[in-house]
C-alpha positions as CSV (number, residue, x, y, z in Angstrom):
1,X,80.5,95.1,102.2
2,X,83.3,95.8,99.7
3,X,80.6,96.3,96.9
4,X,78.8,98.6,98.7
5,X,82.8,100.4,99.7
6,X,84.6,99.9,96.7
7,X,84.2,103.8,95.6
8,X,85.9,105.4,98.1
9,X,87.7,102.7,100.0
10,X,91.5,104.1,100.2
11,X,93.6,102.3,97.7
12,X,91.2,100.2,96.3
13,X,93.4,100.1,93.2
14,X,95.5,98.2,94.7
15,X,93.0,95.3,96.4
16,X,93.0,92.1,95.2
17,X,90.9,88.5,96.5
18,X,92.6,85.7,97.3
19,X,91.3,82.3,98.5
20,X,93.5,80.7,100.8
21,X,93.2,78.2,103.7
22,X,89.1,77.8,103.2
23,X,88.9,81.7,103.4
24,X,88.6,84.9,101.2
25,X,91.2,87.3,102.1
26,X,91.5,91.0,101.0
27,X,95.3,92.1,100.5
28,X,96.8,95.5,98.9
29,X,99.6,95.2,97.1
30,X,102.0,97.8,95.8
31,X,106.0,98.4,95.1
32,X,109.0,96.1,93.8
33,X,111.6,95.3,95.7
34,X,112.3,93.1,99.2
35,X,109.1,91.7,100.6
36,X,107.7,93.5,103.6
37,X,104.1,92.2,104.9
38,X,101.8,94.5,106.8
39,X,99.2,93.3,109.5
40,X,97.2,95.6,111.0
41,X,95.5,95.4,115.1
42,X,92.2,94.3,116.3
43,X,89.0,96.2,115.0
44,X,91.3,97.9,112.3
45,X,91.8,96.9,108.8
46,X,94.2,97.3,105.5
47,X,93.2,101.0,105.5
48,X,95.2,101.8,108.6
49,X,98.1,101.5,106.5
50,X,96.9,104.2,104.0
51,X,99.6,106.7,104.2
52,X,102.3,104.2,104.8
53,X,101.8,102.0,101.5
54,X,102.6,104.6,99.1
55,X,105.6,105.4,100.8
56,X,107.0,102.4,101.6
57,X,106.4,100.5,98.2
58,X,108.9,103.1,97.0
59,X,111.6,100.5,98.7
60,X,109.7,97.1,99.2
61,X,107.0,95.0,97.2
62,X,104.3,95.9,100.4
63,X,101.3,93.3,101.1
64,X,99.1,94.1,103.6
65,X,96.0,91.9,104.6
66,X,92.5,92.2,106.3
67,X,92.7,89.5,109.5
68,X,89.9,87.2,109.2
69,X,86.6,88.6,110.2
70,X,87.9,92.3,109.5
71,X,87.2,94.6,106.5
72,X,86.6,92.4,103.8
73,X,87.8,89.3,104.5
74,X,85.4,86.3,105.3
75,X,84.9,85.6,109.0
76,X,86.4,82.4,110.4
77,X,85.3,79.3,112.3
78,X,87.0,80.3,116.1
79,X,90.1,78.2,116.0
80,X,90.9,80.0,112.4
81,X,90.6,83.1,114.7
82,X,93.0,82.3,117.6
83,X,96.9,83.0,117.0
84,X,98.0,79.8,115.7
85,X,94.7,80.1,113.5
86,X,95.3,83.5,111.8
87,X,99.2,82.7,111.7
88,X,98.9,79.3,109.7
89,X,96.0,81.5,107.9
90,X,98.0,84.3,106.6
91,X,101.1,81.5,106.1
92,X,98.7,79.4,103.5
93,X,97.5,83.3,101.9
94,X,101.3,84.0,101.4
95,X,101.8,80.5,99.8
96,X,98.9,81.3,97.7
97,X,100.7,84.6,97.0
98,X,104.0,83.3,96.5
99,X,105.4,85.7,99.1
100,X,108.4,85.0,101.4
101,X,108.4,88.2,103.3
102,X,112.0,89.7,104.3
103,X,110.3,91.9,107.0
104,X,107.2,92.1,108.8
105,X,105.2,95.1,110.4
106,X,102.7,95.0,113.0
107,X,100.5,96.6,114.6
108,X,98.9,96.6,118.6
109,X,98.0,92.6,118.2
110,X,99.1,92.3,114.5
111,X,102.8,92.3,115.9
112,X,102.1,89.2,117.7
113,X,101.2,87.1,114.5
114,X,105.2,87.2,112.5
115,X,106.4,86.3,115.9
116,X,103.9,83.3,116.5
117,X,104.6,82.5,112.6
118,X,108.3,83.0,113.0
119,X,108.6,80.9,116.2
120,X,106.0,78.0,114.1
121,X,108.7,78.0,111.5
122,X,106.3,79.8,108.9
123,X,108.4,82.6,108.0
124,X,112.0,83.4,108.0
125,X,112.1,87.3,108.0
126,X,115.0,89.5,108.6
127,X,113.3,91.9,110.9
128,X,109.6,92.1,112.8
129,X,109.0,95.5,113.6
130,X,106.4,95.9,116.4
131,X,104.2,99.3,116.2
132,X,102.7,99.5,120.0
133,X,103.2,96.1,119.9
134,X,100.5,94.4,122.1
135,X,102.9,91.3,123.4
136,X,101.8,90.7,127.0
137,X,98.4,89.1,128.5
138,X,96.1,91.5,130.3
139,X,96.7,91.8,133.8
140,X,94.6,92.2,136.9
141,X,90.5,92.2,136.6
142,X,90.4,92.6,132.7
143,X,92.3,89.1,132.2
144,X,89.4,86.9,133.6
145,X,86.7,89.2,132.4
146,X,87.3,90.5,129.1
147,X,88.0,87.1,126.8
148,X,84.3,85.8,128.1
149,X,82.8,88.7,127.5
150,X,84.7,88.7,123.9
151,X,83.1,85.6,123.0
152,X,79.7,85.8,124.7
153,X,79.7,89.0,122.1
154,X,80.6,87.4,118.7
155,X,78.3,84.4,119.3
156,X,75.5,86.3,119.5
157,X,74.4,88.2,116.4
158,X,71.5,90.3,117.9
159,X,73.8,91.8,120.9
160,X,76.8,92.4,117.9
161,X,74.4,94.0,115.5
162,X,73.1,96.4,118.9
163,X,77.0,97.1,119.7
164,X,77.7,98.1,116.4
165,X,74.9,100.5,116.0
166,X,75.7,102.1,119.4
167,X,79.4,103.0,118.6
168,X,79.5,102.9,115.0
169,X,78.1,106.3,115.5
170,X,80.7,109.4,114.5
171,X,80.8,110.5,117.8
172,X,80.9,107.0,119.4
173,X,84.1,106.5,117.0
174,X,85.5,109.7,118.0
175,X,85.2,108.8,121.8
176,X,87.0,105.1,120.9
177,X,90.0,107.4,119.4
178,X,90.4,109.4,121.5
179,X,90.8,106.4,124.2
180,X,93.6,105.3,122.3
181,X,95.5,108.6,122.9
182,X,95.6,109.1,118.9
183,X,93.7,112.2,117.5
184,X,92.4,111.2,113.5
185,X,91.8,113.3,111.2
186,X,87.6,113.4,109.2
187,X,88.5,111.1,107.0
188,X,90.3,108.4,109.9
189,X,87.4,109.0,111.9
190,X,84.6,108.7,109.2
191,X,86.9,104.5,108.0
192,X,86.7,103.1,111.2
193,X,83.0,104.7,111.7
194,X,82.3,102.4,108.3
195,X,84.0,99.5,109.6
196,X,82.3,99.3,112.9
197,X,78.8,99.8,111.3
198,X,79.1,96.8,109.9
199,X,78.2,93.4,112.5
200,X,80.8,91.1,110.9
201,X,83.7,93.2,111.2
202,X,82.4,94.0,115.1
203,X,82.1,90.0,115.2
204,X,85.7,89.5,113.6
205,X,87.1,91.6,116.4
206,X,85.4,90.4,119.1
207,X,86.0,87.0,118.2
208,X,89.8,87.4,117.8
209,X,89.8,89.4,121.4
210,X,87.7,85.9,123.0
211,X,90.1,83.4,121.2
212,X,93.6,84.8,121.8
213,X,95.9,83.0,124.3
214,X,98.7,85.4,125.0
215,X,99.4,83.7,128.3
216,X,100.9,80.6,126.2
217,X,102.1,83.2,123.9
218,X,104.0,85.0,126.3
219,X,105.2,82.0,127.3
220,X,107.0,81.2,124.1
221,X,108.4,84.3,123.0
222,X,111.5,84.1,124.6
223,X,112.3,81.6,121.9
224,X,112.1,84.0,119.5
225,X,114.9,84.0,117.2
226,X,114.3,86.6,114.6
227,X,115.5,90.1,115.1
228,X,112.7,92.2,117.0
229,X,112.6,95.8,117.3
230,X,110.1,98.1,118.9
231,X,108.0,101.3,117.9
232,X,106.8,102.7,120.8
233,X,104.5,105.6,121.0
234,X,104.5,107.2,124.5
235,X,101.0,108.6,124.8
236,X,99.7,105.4,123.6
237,X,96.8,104.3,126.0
238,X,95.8,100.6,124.7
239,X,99.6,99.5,125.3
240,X,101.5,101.0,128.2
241,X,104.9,102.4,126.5
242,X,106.8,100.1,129.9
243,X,105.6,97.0,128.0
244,X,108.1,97.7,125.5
245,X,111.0,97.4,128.2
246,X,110.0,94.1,129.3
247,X,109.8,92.9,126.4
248,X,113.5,93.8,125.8
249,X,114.6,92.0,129.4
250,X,113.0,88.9,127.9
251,X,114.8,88.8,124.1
252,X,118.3,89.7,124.0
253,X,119.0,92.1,121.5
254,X,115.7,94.3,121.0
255,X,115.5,97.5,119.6
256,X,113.1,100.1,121.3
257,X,112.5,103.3,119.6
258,X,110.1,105.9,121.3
259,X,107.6,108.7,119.6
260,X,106.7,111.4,121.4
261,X,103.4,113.1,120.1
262,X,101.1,110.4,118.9
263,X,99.1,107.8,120.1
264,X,98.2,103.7,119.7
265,X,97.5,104.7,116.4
266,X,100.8,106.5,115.8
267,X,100.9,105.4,112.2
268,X,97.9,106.4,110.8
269,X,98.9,110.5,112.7
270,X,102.2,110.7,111.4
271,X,102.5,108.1,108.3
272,X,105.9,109.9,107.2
273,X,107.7,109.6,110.7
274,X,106.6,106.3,111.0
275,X,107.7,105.1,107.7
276,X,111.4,106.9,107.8
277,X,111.9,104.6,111.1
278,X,110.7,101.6,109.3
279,X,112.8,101.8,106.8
280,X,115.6,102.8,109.0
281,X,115.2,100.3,111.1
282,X,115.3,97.3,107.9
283,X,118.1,98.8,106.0
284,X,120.6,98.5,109.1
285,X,119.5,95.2,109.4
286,X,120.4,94.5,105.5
287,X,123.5,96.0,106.2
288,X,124.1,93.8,109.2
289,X,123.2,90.8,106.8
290,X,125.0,91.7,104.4
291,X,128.1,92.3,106.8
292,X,127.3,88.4,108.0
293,X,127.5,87.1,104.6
294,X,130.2,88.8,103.1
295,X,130.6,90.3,99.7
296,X,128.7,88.2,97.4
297,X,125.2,89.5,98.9
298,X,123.8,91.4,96.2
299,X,122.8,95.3,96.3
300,X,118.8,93.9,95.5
301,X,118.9,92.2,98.8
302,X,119.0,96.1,100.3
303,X,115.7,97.5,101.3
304,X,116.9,101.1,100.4
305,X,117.7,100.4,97.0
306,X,115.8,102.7,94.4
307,X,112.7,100.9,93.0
308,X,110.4,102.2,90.2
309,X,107.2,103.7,91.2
């Protein structure tokens, strides 16, 4: 696929391949400064981040990574595909990388993976910031129907290649976004249209959806040590804004900061917005640690520091 993208695929200056943990992973990487890793949601990709990367390697040295099975990076046996799977996955890529990220964004499902790697001991950030953070198991009908139907999906390549053809269409993508609550502009529209043309990316996300366990999860993530804080969008449609507040009765100490005016896909409408929270949010953190551990914490340990570039 990336031959076939490379021309026009946003940012491709800054893609790389890296072979880690028996698979091929695409990253971007751009800026200097404190490392902040970026992991998109199901059935998205690197290129969601497209208007945030530029902005935010103006304060941190920004990776973000293609989940196994999505955009270009190889598709994984099914337990590399579960969330202990993709989070001792991405922890091997950032060995590879030599990348001990200070914070961690996520998106919908990609919020779950720093805390699952956080509460495995894989990562030691100052701050996970969850963007419509998709914490809690499906409830009701959709909880014993979906995950089968998930799986019975990726494992068969003639029904994937016939789902990917019926709403890899423009206006089949249009209808999907428009579920989410998020209104894209041609060019968001006309990415996720190329990404869900293509079977292995429609396989990657449907076996992700099949091999999650959020019930165990769930279960664990009131262990969760590392600071959490929570960007809520409240016309998003995929994760009910109330989630957020649960969350926040379960972990002491969470921050919840609401949107008004955009969607699940919040950050790809209104990249600036987004951004100025972000790095809000990790520069009063730095200046809590740095508060913490006194004086001798140096001014590169900031996130708002100036950077080149």
């Amino acid at each position: 696929m990336w031959e076939s993208e490379i021309s026009t695929w946003p940012l491709r200056e800054l893609s790389l391949f890296v072979e880690a943990g028996g698979l091929n992973w695409h990253v971007q990487q751009a800026g200097s400064g404190p490392a902040m890793l970026l992991i998109h949601g199901t059935g998205a990709s690197s290129h969601s981040w497209r208007g945030l990367i530029p902005r935010l390697a103006r304060h941190y040295a920004v990776t973000a990574v293609d989940l196994p099975g999505h955009g270009f990076t190889d598709g994984a046996a099914r337990a590399q595909t579960s969330i202990v799977g993709m989070s001792g996955g991405i922890a091997a890529l950032l060995r590879a990388l030599r990348i001990e990220p200070s914070y961690c964004v996520g998106h919908s499902a990609g919020a779950v993976i720093p805390c699952q790697m956080a509460l495995d001991g894989l990562i030691e950030p100052r701050l996970i910031v969850g963007l419509n953070g998709a914490f809690l198991p499906l409830g009701g009908a959709a909880a014993w129907v979906f995950s089968p139907l998930a799986r019975l999906l990726s494992s068969n390549a003639r029904l994937t290649r016939l789902l990917a053809r019926q709403v890899g269409s423009r206006v089949g993508v249009a209808r999907m976004i428009a579920a989410t609550g998020s209104h894209l502009d041609a060019e968001g529209l006309d990415l996720y249209a190329r990404l869900v043309r293509n079977p292995r990316h429609v396989a990657g996300a449907l076996e992700m959806m099949g091999n999650w366990d959020m019930q165990s999860f769930s279960r664990r993530m009131p262990a969760l040590k590392t600071p959490l804080a929570l960007i809520v969008a409240e016309n998003d449609r995929i994760v009910p804004p109330r989630q957020a507040l649960v969350v926040q009765r379960r972990l002491a100490g969470v921050e919840v900061l609401r949107l008004s005016g955009v969607g699940h896909l919040a950050h790809e409408e209104m990249p600036e917005r987004v951004v100025r929270e972000i790095v809000t949010l990790c520069a009063a953190h730095s200046r809590r640690g740095a508060a913490l551990n006194g004086p001798g914490v140096s001014s590169a340990d900031r996130p708002d520091r100036p950077t080149a570039g």
